[in-house]
C-alpha positions in Angstrom: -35.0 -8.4 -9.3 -33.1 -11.8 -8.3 -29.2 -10.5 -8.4 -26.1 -13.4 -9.1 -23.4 -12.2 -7.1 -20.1 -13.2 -8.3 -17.0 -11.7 -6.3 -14.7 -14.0 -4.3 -15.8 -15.1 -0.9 -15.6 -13.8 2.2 -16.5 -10.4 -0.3 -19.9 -12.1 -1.7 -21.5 -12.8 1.6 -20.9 -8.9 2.3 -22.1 -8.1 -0.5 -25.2 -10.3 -0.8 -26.2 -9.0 2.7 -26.1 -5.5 1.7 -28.1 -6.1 -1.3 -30.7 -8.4 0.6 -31.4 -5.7 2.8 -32.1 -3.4 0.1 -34.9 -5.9 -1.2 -33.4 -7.7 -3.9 -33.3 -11.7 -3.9 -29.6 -12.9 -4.6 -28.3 -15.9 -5.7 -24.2 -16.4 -4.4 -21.7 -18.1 -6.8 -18.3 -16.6 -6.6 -16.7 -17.3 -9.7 -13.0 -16.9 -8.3 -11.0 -18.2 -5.3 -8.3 -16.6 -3.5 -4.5 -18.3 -3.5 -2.5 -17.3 -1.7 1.1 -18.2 -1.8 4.5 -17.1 -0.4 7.6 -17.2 -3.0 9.6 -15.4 -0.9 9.9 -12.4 -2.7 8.8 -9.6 0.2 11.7 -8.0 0.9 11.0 -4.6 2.5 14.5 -3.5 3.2 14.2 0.1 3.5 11.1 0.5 2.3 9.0 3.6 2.6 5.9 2.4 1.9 3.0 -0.4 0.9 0.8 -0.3 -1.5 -2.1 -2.5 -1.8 -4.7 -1.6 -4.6 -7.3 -4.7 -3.8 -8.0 -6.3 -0.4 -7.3 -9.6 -1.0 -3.8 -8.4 -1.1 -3.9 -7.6 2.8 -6.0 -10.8 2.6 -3.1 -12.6 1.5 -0.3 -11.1 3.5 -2.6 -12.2 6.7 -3.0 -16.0 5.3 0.7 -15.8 5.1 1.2 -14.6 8.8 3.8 -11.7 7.0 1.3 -8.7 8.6 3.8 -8.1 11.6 6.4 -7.4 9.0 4.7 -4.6 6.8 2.3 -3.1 10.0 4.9 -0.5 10.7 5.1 1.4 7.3 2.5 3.7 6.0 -0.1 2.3 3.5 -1.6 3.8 0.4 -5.3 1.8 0.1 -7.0 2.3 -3.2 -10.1 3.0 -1.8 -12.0 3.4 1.5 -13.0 -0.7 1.9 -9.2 -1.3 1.2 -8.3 1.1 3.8 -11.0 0.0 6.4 -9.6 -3.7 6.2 -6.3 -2.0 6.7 -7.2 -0.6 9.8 -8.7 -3.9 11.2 -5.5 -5.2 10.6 -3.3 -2.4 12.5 -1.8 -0.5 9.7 -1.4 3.2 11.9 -1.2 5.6 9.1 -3.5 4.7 5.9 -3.6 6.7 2.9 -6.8 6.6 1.1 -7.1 6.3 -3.1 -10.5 7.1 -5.0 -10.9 3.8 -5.9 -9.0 3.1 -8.6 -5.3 1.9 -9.1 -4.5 4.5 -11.6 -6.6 7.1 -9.3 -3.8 6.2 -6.6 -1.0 7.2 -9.0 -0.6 11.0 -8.4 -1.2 10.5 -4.1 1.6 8.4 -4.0 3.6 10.5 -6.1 2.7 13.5 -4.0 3.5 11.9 -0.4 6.5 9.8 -1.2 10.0 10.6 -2.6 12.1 9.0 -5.2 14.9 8.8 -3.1 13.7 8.1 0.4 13.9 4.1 -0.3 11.5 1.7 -2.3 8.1 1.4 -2.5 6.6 -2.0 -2.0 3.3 -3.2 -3.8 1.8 -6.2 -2.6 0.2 -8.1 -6.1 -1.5 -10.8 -7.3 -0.6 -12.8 -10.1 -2.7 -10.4 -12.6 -2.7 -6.9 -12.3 -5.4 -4.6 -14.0 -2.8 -1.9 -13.8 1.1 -1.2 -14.2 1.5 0.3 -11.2 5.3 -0.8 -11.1 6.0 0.7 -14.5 3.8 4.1 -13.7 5.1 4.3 -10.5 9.4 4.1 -12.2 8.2 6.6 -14.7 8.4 9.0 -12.2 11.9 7.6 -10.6 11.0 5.9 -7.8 12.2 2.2 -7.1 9.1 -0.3 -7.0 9.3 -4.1 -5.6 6.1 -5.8 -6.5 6.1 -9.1 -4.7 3.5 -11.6 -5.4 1.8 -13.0 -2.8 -1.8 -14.2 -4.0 -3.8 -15.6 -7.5 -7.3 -15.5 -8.4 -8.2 -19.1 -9.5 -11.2 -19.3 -11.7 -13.9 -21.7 -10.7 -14.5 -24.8 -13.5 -18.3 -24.4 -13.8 -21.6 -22.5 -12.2 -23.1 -24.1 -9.0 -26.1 -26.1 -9.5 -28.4 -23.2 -8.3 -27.1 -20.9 -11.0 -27.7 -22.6 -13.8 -31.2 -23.4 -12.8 -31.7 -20.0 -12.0 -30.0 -19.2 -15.6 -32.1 -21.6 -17.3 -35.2 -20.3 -15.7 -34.6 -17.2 -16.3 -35.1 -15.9 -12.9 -31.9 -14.1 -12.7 -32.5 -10.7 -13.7 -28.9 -9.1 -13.1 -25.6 -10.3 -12.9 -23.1 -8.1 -10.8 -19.1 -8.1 -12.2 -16.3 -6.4 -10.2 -13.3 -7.4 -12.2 -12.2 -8.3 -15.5 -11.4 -11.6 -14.7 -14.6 -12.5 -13.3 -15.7 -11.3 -16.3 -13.9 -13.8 -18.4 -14.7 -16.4 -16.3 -18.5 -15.7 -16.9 -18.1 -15.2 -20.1 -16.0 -18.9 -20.4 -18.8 -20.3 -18.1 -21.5 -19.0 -20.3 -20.0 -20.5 -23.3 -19.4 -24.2 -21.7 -22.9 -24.7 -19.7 -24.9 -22.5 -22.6 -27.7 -21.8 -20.1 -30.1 -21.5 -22.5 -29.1 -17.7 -23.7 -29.6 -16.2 -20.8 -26.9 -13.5 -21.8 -29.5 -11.5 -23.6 -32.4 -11.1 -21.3 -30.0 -10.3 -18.2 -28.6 -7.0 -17.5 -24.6 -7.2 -16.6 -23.9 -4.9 -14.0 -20.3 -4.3 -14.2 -18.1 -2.4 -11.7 -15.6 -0.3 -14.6 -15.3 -0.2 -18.4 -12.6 -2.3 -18.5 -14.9 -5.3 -16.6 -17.6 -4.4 -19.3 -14.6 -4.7 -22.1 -14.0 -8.3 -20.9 -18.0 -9.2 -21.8 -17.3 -8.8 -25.0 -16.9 -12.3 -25.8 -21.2 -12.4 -24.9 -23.4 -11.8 -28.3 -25.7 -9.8 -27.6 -25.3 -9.0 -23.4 -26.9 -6.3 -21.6 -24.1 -4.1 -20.5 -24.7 -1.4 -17.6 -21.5 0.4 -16.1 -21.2 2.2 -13.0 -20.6 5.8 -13.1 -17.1 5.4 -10.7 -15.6 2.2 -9.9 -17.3 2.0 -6.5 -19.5 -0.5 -4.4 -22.0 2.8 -3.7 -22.4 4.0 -7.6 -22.7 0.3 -8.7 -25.4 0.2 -5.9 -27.1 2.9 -7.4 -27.1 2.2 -10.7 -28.5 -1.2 -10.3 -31.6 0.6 -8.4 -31.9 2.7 -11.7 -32.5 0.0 -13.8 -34.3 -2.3 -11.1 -36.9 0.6 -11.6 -37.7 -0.7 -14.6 -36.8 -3.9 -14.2 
């Protein structure tokens, strides 16, 4: 099965590797871009703690040179890759989420205190997630600086849409909701040929498979938890019969 991989760079070389050495041909086109951009909102003035619940965030923060400024204060990763990257970085003590923002909730609830200073979560321009509002709901005092977009690519590389139109692309893998839109908006301007319906979507969460719904007639297939190991395995499932 030929695979389009679709997550920001330096993420879709990592993950193209991974799947090439499970056998599969890919095809690279990340559909978004990461921005990064300083508006000189981090203030950490008694903060407690950082929470970053995607890596481009720590991505970000290190394009920005502000990584000496947060390195000293405990961070709550949403998940293990988060947390790894973290480490690289130099962040000491690392608290590790399941993998979701909203999985994160209750272990920041349980190790930090309302009244032991703010909490500090480094965002991009769109969240998936309120973590802000969740986070007040439970009294504690939440700066959410932004430090980074996602910009959306205008159009499919040249080798895409020949792949599309070829209808050697057998699978398309989706992380995110918005590079689910921006497939979707891509789809709908090139029109490679319908391709939609004889390739299977691979997408990462229900709400990336919510933002397909703009596809008539796409092959949806979500993975059981929002992680790169049960979307690994449940493209094998259907590559089995493929």
């Amino acid at each position: 099965m030929q695979l389009l991989v679709t997550r920001p760079q330096p993420d879709a070389d990592e993950q193209a590797e991974t799947l090439q050495g499970l056998g599969y041909e890919v095809v690279v086109d990340p559909l978004l871009k990461l921005e990064p951009f300083d508006r000189g909102s981090l203030s950490l003035d008694g903060a407690q703690a950082i929470i970053v619940t995607s890596r481009n965030a720590l991505r970000a923060l290190d394009a920005l040179g502000r990584l000496h400024d947060v390195m000293h204060l405990p961070l709550y990763a949403v998940g293990g890759a988060t947390a790894r990257m973290g480490e690289q970085l130099g962040f000491e003590i690392i608290h590790v989420g399941s993998g979701t923002a909203d999985g994160l909730l209750p272990l920041i609830v349980q190790g930090c205190g309302p009244d032991a200073g703010p909490l500090v979560h480094l965002a991009g321009e769109k969240l998936a997630f309120d973590m802000k509002g969740s986070l007040e709901q439970h009294g504690f005092n939440v700066l959410q600086p932004v430090l980074y977009r996602m910009r959306p690519i205008e159009q499919f590389s040249t080798k895409t849409v020949t792949a599309l139109k070829l209808g050697t692309i057998g699978g398309v893998i989706l992380m995110s909701p918005i590079t689910a839109k921006t497939y979707v908006r891509l789809v709908r301007n090139q029109n490679p040929a319908g391709a939609e319906e004889s390739i299977i979507h691979f997408c990462l969460s229900e709400k990336v498979a919510e933002a397909l719904s703009g596809v008539d007639g796409a092959r949806v297939a979500i993975a059981d938890e929002p992680t790169q190991d049960d979307l690994l395995a449940l493209i094998a499932r259907e590559a089995a019969n493929y």
